[in-house]
Every structure is written in structure tokens, then in C-alpha cells.
N, C-alpha and C positions, 0 to 999 in steps of 0.2 A: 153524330152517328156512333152507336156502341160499338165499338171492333172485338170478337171473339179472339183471343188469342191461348192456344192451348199450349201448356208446358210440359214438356214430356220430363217424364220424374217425379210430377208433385201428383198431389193424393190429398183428397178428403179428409182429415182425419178425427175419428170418435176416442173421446179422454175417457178409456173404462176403468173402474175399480179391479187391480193388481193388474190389470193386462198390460194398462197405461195407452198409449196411441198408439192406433190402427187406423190401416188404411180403411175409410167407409165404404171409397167406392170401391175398391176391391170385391170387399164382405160384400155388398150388394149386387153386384155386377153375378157372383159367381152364384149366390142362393137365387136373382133369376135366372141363370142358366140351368139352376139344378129342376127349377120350378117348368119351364118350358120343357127340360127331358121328358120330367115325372108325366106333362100331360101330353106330349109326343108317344112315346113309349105306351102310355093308357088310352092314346088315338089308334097305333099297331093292333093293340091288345084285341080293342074293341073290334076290329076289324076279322078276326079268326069267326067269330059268329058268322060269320058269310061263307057259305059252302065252295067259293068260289078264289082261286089263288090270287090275289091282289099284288100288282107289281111292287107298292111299297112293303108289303110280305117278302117280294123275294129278294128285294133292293138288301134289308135288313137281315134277312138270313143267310143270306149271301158274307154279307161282314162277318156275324158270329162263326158263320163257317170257317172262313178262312182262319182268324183269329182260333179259334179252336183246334183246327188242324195246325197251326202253327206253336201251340201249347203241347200238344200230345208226339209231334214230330219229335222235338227239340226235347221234353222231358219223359216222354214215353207214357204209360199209362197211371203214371206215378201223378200228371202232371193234369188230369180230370179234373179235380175237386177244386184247382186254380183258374179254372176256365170261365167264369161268373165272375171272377175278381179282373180277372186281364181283358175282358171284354169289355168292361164296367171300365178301367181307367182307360182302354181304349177312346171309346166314346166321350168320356168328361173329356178328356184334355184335347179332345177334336172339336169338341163345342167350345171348351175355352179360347182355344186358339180362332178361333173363325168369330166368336163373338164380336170381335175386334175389326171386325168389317163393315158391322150397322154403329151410324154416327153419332151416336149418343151425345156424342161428350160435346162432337160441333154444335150442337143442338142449344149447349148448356146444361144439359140435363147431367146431374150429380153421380152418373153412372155409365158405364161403356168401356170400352176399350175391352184388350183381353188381359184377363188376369195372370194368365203366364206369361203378361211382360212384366210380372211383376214378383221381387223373391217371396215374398210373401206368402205365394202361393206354391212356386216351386218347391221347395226347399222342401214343404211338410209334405208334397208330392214324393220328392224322393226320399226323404225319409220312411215313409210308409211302407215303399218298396224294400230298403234296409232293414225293417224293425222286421219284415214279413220273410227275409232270406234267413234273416239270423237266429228266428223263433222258430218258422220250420225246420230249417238246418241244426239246431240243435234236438229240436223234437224227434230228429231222425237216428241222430249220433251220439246227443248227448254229450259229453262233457269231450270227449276225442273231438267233436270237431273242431276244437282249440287248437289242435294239432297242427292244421293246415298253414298256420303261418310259421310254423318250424320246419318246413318244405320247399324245396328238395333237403335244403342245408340251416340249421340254426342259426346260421350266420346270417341269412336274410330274413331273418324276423322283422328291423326297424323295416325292409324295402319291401315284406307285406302287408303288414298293417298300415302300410301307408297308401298301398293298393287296394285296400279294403274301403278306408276312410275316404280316398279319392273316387271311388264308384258313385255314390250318391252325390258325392259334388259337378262329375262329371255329366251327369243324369240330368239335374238341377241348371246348371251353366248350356249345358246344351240349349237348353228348352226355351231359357231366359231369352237369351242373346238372339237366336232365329227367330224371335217373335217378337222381342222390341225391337231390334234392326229393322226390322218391316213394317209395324207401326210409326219408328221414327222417318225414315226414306217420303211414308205416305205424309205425315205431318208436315215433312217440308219441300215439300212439293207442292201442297196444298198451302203455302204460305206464301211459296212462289207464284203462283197462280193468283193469291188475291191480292198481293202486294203491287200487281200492275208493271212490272218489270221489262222497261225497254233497254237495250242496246242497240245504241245509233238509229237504225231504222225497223230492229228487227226487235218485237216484240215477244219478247222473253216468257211471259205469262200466256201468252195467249198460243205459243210454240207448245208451253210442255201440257196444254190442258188435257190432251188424252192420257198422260203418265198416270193419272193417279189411277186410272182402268184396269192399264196395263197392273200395277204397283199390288192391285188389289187382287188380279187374277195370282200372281203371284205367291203375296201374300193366302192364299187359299190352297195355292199346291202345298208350298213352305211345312202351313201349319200341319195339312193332312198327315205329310212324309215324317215332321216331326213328333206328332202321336206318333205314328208307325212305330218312328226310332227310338222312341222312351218304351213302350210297351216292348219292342224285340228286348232291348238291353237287359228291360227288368226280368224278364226270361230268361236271355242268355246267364244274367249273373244268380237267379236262382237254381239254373242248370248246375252253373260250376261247383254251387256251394251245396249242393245233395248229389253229386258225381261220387261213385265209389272210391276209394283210396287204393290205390297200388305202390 
């Protein structure tokens, strides 16, 4: 009998010219999630033709609402023209994160899992968010924004810029760690379960076989709360970095 055993860490990997190895299933796991948004999103669309207000209408408007009012609170009217970009990582990294609920990978299938258990995908996540505080923020101030790490006192310059370069990694580490923890927990629970595991009289596998339900509702709050928490921060810290200087 063939036994599936999945390894949490390893990864598909495609040998490209200068990129060198990549994870495949990653790249593929995430272009179809982008692929199911695209025709989700153009299911919504399609549905406005109907004179008639459709709950999944309000379900989704309801999000951007929120999300929007939570851009325009926090950076004021400054903070409009960001509201398409923060709604948009909103939603990817809530689909990333939940992808990791349908079994792919038990399956055999060369793709599954979610991609923000993986740096691969974090990292240029929070990078993005970086490249987007530090381009606008100077767009705003201009070469003075330099300034800010000479604040309050010159003397903490090494302890800001080390507060600046730590934002994105914090961003990143976040996101990683509450999405593989909970992918891992599921994994090995699910290994416990088919491994047949008794102690003495009490059947260990056959004990924990609702955990993985439980494991999974979980995992589904987790991921939710963790988009939430990347997309607030990435707000928060483009707040701080276009806040006026006093």
C-alpha cells in the first residue's frame, strides 16, 4: 500500500534561468488563487446587471466598506487613493491564508497548501508594503523625510533605522509563523490519526479524530484575523511615515 506522507518545509522546486530554484508549488498554488479571485470577483461583477441587491453584493461590500473606512479614519482624506491597493492585499492574503484548508497536497496533487506558510511569499508581501511607505513618503516630503531617524535626538539614529528595517520583517514573521503553526498542528494530527495510535486500551487515533475540524475552524479564524493584522499595520506604519513633523 502506498502511504502519503507530507513534509512540512519541502517544496517542488523549478531550476530557472538566473532565478535558480523556486518553490513550484508555491508559484502555482498562488496564480490559482489569483485565477479563482479574477473569476469570483467577475461572478460579483456580473451579478450588478440584476436590478435587484444580492446578498453576495452585500456580503462584499460590506468588506470594502469597512476596509475603506478603516484607510480614511487612520490617514484621513489623504488616505482615498490607497483604498484599492489595501483592499486588494486585504483579500489576496485572506485567500492565501484559507487556501490551505482544501487538501491538495493529501491528495498528491503538486499544489495546495497556503503560500503564506511560506517566506517566499511573505517577505515580497512585506516588502511591497515598504517600497509603497517609503516611495509615497518621500513623494510627500521629499528628501526631509530622511530626517525622521534623527528624531527626537541624533543619537538614536542606529535605534531607528533599525525600527524601520524591523517593520517589514515583523510584517513578514507574523504572517509566516500563524499560518504555518496551523498548517503544521493540522499535519500532525492528521498523521496521528492514520498512524493508528493506541495507548493501552485507549485508542489514541480514533480519540483525536474530530481535532483536525476543530484544527481547521481555527485555522480559518487565525488566517482571517491575520490578513486583518497585516493590512491594519501596513496602514498603521504608512500613517506614521506621512504624519506631519513637529
Amino acid at each position: 500500500m502506498h502511504e502519503h506522507h507530507e513534509h512540512i518545509g519541502e517544496h517542488i522546486l523549478w531550476h530557472l534561468p538566473l532565478l535558480g530554484k523556486v518553490h513550484a508549488d508555491t508559484i502555482v498554488t498562488t496564480w490559482l488563487v489569483m485565477i479563482i479571485a479574477l473569476v469570483f470577483f467577475g461572478w460579483i461583477g456580473a451579478s450588478y446587471r440584476s436590478p435587484y441587491v444580492l446578498r453576495r453584493q452585500a456580503i462584499l461590500e460590506a468588506v470594502f466598506n469597512y476596509i475603506a473606512d478603516l484607510v480614511t479614519s487612520v490617514l484621513g482624506e489623504a488616505g482615498e487613493p490607497f483604498v484599492p491597493f489595501f483592499v486588494a492585499l486585504f483579500i489576496f492574503i485572506f485567500l492565501l491564508n484559507q487556501f490551505g484548508m482544501l487538501p491538495f497536497k493529501a491528495l498528491g496533487l503538486p499544489f495546495g497548501g497556503s503560500p503564506t506558510a511560506d517566506l517566499n511569499t511573505v517577505v515580497p508581501l512585506a516588502l511591497i508594503v515598504f517600497l509603497l511607505i517609503q516611495v509615497t513618503a518621500f513623494r510627500k516630503k521629499g528628501l526631509s523625510y530622511l530626517g525622521h531617524v534623527l528624531r527626537p535626538f541624533p543619537a538614536l539614529l542606529p535605534v531607528n533605522i533599525l525600527d524601520e528595517i524591523l517593520r517589514p520583517v515583523t510584517l513578514a514573521a507574523r504572517l509566516f509563523f500563524n499560518i504555518f503553526v496551523g498548517e503544521l498542528l493540522f499535519v500532525i494530527v492528521t498523521s496521528i490519526i492514520l498512524a493508528h495510535i493506541t495507548i493501552g486500551f485507549f485508542n489514541l487515533s480514533i480519540g483525536v479524530a474530530f481535532v483536525p475540524i476543530l484544527i481547521q475552524f481555527f485555522n480559518f479564524f487565525v488566517g482571517t484575523i491575520q490578513a486583518f493584522v497585516f493590512t491594519l499595520l501596513a496602514i498603521v506604519y504608512l500613517s506614521l511615515a506621512l504624519a506631519d513633523d513637529h
